[in-house]
C-alpha positions in Angstrom: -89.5 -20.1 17.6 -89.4 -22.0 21.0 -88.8 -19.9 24.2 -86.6 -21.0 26.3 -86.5 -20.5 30.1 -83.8 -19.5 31.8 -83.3 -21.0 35.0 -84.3 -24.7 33.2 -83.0 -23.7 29.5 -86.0 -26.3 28.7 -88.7 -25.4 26.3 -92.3 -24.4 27.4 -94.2 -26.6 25.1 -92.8 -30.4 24.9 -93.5 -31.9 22.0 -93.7 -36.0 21.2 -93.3 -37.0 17.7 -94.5 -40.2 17.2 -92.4 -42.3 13.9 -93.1 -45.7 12.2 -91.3 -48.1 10.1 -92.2 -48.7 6.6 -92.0 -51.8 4.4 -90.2 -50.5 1.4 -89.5 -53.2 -1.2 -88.6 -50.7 -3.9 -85.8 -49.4 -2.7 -83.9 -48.6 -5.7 -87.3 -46.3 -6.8 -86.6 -44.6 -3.0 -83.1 -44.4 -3.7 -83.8 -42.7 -7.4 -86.5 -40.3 -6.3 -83.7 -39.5 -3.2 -80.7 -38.6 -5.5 -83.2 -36.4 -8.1 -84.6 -34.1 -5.2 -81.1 -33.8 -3.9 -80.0 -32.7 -7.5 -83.1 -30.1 -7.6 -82.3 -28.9 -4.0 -78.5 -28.6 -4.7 -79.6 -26.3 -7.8 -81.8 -24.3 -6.0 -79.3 -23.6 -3.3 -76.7 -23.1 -5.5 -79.0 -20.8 -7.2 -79.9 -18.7 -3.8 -76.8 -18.3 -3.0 -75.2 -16.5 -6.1 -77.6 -13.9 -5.4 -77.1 -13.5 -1.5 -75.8 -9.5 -0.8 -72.9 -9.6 2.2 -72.1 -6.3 3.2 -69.4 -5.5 5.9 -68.3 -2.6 7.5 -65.8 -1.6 10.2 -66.8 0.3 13.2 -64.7 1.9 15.9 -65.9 1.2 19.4 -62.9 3.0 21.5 -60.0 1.2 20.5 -61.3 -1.9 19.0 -62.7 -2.4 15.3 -65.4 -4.4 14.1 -66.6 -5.7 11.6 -70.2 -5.8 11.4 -72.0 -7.9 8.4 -75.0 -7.9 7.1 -77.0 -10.7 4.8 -79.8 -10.0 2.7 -81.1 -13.1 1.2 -83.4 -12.5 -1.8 -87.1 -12.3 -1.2 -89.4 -15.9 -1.9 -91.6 -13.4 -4.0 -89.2 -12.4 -6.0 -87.3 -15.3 -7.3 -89.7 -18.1 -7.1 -91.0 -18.0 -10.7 -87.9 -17.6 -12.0 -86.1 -20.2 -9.6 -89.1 -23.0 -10.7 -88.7 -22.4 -14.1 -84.4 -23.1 -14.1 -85.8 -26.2 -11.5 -88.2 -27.7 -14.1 -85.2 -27.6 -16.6 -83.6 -30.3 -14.4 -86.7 -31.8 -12.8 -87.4 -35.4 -13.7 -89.9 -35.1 -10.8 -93.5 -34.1 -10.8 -93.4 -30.4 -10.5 -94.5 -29.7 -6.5 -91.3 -31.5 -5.3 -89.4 -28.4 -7.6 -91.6 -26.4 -5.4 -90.6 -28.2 -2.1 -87.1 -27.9 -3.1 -87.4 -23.5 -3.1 -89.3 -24.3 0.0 -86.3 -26.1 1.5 -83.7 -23.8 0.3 -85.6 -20.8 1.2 -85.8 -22.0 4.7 
């Protein structure tokens, strides 16, 4: 978590991220492997979020109510195993981008 300052709103620590070009000449193999981690990420989000818990509740602050909620995601430990294993049923991939999807959808 960067802090930021307040008189300059700029962070402490700059960072510079250095990027390159590729030559791909299999794009359609990019293209596949793109589309089947977005299908294994799609699950696992899908999956995470039938099991979310939003709880609201109305307080009274002097004349105004509010609604305060609250989001409880399920714990990594938890639902990992049993997250991979619905992932592998869909995963044409090798198995540690099934992993990297949880990873993803955790985050």
């Amino acid at each position: 978590m960067k802090k930021l300052r307040l008189k300059s709103f700029q962070p402490e620590e700059e960072y510079v991220y250095l990027t390159y070009s590729l030559k791909n000449d299999e794009g359609e193999e990019s293209r596949i492997l793109l589309e089947n981690y977005k299908t294994l990420l799609q699950k696992a989000l899908d999956w995470l979020w039938e099991r979310i818990k939003v709880e609201r509740r109305e307080v009274k602050r002097g004349k105004k109510v509010i609604t305060k909620v609250k989001i409880t995601l399920p714990e990594k430990k938890g639902v990992y195993k049993t997250l991979r294993d619905e992932l592998e049923g869909v995963n044409v991939l090798a198995s540690h981008y099934a992993d990297k999807a949880i990873s993803d959808a955790q985050s």
